[in-house]
N, C-alpha and C positions, 0 to 999 in steps of 0.2 A: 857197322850196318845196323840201322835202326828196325828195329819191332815192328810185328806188322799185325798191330792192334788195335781196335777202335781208341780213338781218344773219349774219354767217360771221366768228366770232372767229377769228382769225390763232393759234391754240393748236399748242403744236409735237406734240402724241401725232397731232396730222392728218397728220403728217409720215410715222410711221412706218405708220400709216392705210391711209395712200396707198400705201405702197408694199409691203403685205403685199398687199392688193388687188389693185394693177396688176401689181405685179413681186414675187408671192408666194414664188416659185423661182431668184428670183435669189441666188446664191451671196454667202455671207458669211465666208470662210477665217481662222481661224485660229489662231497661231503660239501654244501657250497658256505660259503659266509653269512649268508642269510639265514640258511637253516637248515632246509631240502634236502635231498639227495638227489643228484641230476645223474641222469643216464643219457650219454651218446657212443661213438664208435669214432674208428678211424677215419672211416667217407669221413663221419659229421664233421671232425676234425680238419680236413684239411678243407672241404666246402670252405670250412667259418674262415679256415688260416689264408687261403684264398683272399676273402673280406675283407683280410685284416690288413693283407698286404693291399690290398687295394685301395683300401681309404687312407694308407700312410703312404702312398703313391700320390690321391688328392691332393695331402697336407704339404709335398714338399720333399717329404724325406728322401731322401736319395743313398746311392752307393758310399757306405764308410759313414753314413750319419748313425749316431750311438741316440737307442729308446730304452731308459729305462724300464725296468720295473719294479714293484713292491709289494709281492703280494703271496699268498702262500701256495700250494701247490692244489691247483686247482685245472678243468679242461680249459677256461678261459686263458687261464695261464701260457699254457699249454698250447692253443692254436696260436697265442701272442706271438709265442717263440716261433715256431713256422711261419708265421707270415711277416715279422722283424726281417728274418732272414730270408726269406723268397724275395724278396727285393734287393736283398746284397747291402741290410743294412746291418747294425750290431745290436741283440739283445745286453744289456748289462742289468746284469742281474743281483738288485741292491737290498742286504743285509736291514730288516730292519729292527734287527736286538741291537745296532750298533748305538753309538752314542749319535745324541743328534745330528750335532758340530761334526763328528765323521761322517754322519749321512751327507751334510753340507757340501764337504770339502770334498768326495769324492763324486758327487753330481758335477760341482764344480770342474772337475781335473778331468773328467769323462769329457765335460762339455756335451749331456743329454739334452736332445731337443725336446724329446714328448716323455712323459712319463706316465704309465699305466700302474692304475694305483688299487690294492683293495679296500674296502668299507675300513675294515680295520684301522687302515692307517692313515686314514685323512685326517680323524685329528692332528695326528704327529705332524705331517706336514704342512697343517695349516698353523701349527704351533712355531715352526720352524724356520714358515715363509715371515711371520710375524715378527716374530724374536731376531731372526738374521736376514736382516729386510735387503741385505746387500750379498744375500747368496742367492744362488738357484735362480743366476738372473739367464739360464741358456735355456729353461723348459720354457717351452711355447705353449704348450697346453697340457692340463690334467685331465686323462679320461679315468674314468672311476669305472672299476671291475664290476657294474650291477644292470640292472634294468631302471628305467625311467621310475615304477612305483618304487624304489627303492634307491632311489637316488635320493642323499642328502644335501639339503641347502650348504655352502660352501663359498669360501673363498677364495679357492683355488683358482688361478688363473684360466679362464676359459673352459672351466670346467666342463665335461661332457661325462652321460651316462656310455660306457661302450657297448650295451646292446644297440640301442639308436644310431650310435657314433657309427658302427659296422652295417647297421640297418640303409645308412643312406646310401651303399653302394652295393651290388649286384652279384659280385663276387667272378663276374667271367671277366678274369681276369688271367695271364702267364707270367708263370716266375721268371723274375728277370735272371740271365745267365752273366756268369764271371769268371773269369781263372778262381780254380780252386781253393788258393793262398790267400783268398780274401777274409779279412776278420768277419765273424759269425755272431761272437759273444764273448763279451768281459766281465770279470767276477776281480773284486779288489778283495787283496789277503792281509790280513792287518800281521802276518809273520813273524814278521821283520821289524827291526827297530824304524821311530818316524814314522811318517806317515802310511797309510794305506801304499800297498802297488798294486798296478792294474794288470792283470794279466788276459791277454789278447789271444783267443784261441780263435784260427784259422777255419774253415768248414772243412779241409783236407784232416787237420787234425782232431777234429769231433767225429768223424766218419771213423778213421782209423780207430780212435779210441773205442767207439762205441762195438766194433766188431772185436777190439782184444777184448774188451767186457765181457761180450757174448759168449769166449771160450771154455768149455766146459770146465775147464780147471779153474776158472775165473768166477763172475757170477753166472753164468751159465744160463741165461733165460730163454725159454723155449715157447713155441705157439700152445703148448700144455698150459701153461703158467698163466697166474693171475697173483700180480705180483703188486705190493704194497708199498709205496715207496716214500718212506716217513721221513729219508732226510730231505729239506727244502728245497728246493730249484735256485736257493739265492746260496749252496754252498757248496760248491764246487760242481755245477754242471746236474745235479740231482744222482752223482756218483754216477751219471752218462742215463742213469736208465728209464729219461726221458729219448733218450737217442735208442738206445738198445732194444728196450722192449718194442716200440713199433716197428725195428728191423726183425725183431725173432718174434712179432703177431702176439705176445703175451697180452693178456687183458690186464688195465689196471684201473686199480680201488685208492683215490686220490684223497688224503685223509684233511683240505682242507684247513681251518684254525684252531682244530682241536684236536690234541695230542698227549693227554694226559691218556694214563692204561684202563680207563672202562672204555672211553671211546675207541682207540687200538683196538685192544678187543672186541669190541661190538660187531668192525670192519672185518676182523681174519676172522670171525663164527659166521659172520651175515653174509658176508660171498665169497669164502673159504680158500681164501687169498693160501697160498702156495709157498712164496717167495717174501720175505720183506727187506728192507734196509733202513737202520739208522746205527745214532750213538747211541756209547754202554746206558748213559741215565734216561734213556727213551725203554730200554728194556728193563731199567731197574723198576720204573715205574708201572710196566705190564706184569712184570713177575708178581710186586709186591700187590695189584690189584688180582693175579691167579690167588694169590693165596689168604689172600680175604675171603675171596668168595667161593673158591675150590672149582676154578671152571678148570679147561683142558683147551688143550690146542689141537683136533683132531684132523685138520687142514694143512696146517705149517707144516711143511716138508723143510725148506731154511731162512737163516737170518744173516744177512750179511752186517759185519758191527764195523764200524771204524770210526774215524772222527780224533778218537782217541784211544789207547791200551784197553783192549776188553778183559776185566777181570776173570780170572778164571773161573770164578763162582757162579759167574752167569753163564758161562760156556759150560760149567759142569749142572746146572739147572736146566737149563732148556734142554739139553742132548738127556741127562739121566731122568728128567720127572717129566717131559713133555716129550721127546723122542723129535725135537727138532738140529737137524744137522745147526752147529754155526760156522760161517765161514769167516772166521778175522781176516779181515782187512786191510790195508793200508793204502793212504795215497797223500796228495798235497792239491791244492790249487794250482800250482804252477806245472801239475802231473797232466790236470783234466778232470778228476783224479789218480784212478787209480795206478795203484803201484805193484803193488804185491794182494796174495790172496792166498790164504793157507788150507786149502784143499790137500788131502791126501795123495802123495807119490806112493808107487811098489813097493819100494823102500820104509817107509812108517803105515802102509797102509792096513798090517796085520797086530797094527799096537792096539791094546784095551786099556780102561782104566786109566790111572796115574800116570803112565809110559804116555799116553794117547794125548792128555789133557795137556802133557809138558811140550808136546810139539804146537796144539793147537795152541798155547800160549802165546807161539810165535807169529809174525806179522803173514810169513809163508812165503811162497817164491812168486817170480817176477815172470809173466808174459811174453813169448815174440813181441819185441818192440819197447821194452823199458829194460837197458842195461844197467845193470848196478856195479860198484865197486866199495869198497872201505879203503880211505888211506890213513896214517898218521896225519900232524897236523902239517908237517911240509910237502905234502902232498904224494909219500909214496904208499902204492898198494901193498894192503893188510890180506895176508893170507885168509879163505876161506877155512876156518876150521874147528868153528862154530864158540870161540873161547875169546877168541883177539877183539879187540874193542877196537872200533875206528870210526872215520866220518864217513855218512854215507855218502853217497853221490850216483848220481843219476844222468842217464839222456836217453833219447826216442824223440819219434817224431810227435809224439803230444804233449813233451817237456816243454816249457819256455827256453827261450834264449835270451828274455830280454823283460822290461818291463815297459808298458807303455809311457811314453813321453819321458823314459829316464835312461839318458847315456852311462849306465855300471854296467861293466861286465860281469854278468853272472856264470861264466860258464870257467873254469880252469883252461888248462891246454890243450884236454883230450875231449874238450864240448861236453863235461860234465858239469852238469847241476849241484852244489853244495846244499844240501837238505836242510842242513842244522842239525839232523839228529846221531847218535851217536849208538853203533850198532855193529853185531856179530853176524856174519852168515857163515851156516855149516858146509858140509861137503855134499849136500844135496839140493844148495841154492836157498834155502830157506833162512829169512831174515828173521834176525831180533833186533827191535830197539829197545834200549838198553835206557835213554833219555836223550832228551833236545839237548845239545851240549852246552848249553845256558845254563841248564838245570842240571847236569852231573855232579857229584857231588864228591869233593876230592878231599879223603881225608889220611894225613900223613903221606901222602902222594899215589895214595892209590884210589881207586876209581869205585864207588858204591852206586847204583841203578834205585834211582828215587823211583819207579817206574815196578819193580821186581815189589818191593815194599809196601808201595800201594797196595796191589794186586793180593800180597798175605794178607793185609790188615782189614780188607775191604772180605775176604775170607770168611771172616768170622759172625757168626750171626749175627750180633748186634747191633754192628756196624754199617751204616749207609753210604759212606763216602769217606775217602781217606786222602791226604795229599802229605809230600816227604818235601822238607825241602832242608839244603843245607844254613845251618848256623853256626856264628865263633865258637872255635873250642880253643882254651890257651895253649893245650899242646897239641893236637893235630889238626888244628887248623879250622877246620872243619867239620862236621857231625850232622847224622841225621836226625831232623824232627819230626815226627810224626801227628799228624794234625789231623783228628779225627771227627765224625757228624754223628752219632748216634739215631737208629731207627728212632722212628716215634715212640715214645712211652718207653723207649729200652733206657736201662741206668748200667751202666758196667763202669769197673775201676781199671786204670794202670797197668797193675800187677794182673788183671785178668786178662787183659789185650795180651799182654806180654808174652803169658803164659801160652798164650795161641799159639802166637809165633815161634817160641823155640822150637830150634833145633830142626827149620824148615828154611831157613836162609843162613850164610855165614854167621857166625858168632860178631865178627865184626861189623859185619853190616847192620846189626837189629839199631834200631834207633836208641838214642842217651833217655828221649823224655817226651811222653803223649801230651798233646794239647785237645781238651775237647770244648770243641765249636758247636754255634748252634746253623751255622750256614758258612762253606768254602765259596769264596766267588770266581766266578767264572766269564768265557769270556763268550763274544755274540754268537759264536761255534759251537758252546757247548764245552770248550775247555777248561780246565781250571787253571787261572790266575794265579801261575806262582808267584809273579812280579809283586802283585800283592800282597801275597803273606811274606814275601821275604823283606818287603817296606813294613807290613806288620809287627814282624818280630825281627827285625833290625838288631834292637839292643837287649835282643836276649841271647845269652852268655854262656852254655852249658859248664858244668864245672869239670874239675880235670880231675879224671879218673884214673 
């Protein structure tokens, strides 16, 4: 016997819908590329997103045609993605720290018809169009994120300013409708060995995602909130809270191409932003401009960090010298993002101090709608009990199943996602990664977390960034390196690193021998490039101790 319930497709323009409706006045700030600071709302928002879909209605575009984008988190952005998708088309939303040649190949393998572009990056893609004259032969036209007086002379094919571009149409315009399972938006993850993959998320599953977001135990964002959202829109979805916030009415403070810690700051004191999100080196950079200049965070109530392992130094700063909750993280591209979120259970909710700091270390537990499991490597499930080391793996309805235009099977037997990383959960669901199992480090056959080692060595004051990676050892094989950045103006030795770390990780585990760096490279994410240091120090040899 079937339900006898309205049929209501899960379509994301309901999103912005809803929230021009309910929280039609709620502020939308911001930081534009020009200069300015622009002020609109949710109405303004969809009005424009309206426009938007309307004059890509003129152009052609239809149901399943994929529009880029390039640009950084901006409202223009922002109504793009609404009106992309109110016609049932696909925002893909393209990475531009990546290397050219992958900007190329992945417009390319999209097969983008239009591409919306910011001031920013026109060079890049006029460099690009020039240099690789036989790519990026599917854009039909460049609109440039600006107004006509600040539109620059250009090569781009067809170039258009998008104030004008949206000016020549009306905007009374209706979202076109579809089954729900229609693709929305694609984000390509360079994860994986080879080339980029594309990963194709549904509007069914941008909805769903965006309301596990919303779950208190999650990022939690309320029509209270004015919330900051410093990771990019080109990296994984904006961590959904492009979706999120205009479902929970929060106001947001759009930080634009400037992202170093005065500007951050400038944003959370000037309109007392509530909520923020990015990666650890986004906050390394706002702490280390607090403490130049001795301001406070008297707004910041939390920070959600992910991207990558948030050290604990930063978890234990922000919570003990600025009194901002942090929420670690965890997610993937092929999640939506997210995954896990390490908010307090009954069970660790009355821990202080050092007790406290060792759970929040952890990734934390997983949502209604993202199951997890660990197995060994032939695939059987690893007990929950917070010690067993195993492969993660994952499924929900906002997991991939697939990649675009690529016939592998990504899913096991049981429609599990293989993560790549390698990780513990305790008896209360709470996740640790341990390391991408790429990067694990197997010495004498046991298992050492380049990941735990970081996190000490990044500990100590002087140090700004630290990365482990395994090296030959003639007798066990294997050993960790320790590959260290030192703050500005800071000098420290070896033996004084060293001396930090004893007696606060296994004896075995500490590393043979510190390397100090004057820069670790990283990748378009914000992650660090171990592939590279371990091609770096290849034929370095520790000796046998």
């Amino acid at each position: 016997m079937r339900g006898l319930m309205q049929e209501w497709p899960l379509l994301c323009h309901r999103i912005i819908d809803h929230a021009a409706l309910n929280h039609a006045e709620r502020p939308i700030v911001t930081r534009s590329v020009e200069g300015e600071m622009h002020t609109t709302n949710y109405a303004g928002v969809r009005a424009r997103a309206l426009r938007v879909a309307q004059r890509l209605d003129r152009e052609g575009v239809r149901l399943g045609d994929r529009v880029a984008t390039l640009g950084w988190n901006t409202s223009r952005h922002l109504e793009a993605w609404y009106g992309i998708m109110g016609i049932g088309a696909v925002y893909h939303t393209v990475n531009p720290r990546l290397f050219p040649e992958q900007i190329a190949w992945i417009v390319d393998h999209a097969q983008d018809r239009l591409m919306l572009v910011d001031l920013t990056f026109v060079p890049l893609l006029e460099k690009l169009t020039e240099n690789l004259g036989d790519k990026l032969k599917s854009i039909e036209r460049y609109v440039v994120l600006t107004d006509a007086a600040h539109m620059p002379a250009t090569s781009l094919k067809n170039a258009a300013p998008y104030e004008e571009w949206i000016a020549e149409v009306d905007g009374d315009f209706a979202w076109r409708t579809f089954d729900e399972n229609t693709a929305a938006g694609m984000c390509y993850t360079s994860g994986t060995t080879g080339n980029p993959k594309g990963v194709l998320y549904s509007h069914r599953s941008n909805v769903l995602h965006a309301l596990m977001a919303n779950n208190s135990d999650m990022v939690g964002l309320s029509s209270r909130d004015v919330v900051l959202p410093i990771v990019p829109m080109f990296h994984a979805n904006t961590w959904s809270i492009n979706f999120s916030a205009p479902i929970a009415g929060a106001a947001l403070v759009l930080p634009g191409p400037k992202l170093d810690g005065a500007s951050i700051y400038e944003l959370l004191d000037r309109y007392k932003v509530t909520c923020s999100a990015g990666v650890p080196t986004v906050w390394l950079m706002l702490l280390a401009h607090l403490a130049a200049t001795g301001h406070k965070l008297p707004h910041l109530k939390r920070v959600v960090i992910g991207g990558s392992a948030c050290p604990p130094a930063i978890t234990k700063t922000l919570e003990e010298t600025y009194g901002v909750e942090v929420v670690h993280a965890w997610g993937m591209t092929e999640m939506s993002p997210l995954g896990t979120a390490c908010t307090m259970k009954p069970e660790y909710a009355g821990l202080t101090g050092e007790a406290r700091l060792a759970i929040e270390d952890k990734q934390g537990h997983s949502p209604f709608m993202v199951e997890m499991k660990i197995t060994d490597d032939a695939g059987k499930r690893l007990p929950w009990d917070g010690k067993t080391f195993g492969r993660l793996k994952v499924r929900g309805p906002a997991v991939a199943r697939g990649y675009y235009n690529d016939d592998e099977n990504i899913l096991d037997a049981e429609g599990f996602f293989d993560t790549g990383d390698v990780a513990t959960i305790d008896r209360y669901g709470y996740m640790h990664i341990t390391d991408r199992a790429k990067d694990v480090i197997k010495s004498g056959g046991e298992w050492i977390s380049s990941i735990d080692i970081e996190n000490l060595a990044i500990g100590h004051p002087k140090v700004a960034e630290a990365a482990v990676i395994g090296v030959r050892h003639p007798k066990w094989d294997e050993r960790p390196l320790l590959v260290v950045v030192l703050k500005k103006d800071a000098t420290a030795t070896r033996e004084e690193i060293f001396a930090f770390m004893a007696g606060k990780i296994a004896r075995w585990w500490m590393p043979d021998e510190i390397v100090f760096v004057d820069e670790i490279p990283h990748t378009a994410t914000g992650k660090i490039q171990k592939t590279v240091l371990r091609e770096r120090f290849k034929d370095y040899v520790l000796g046998a101790a």
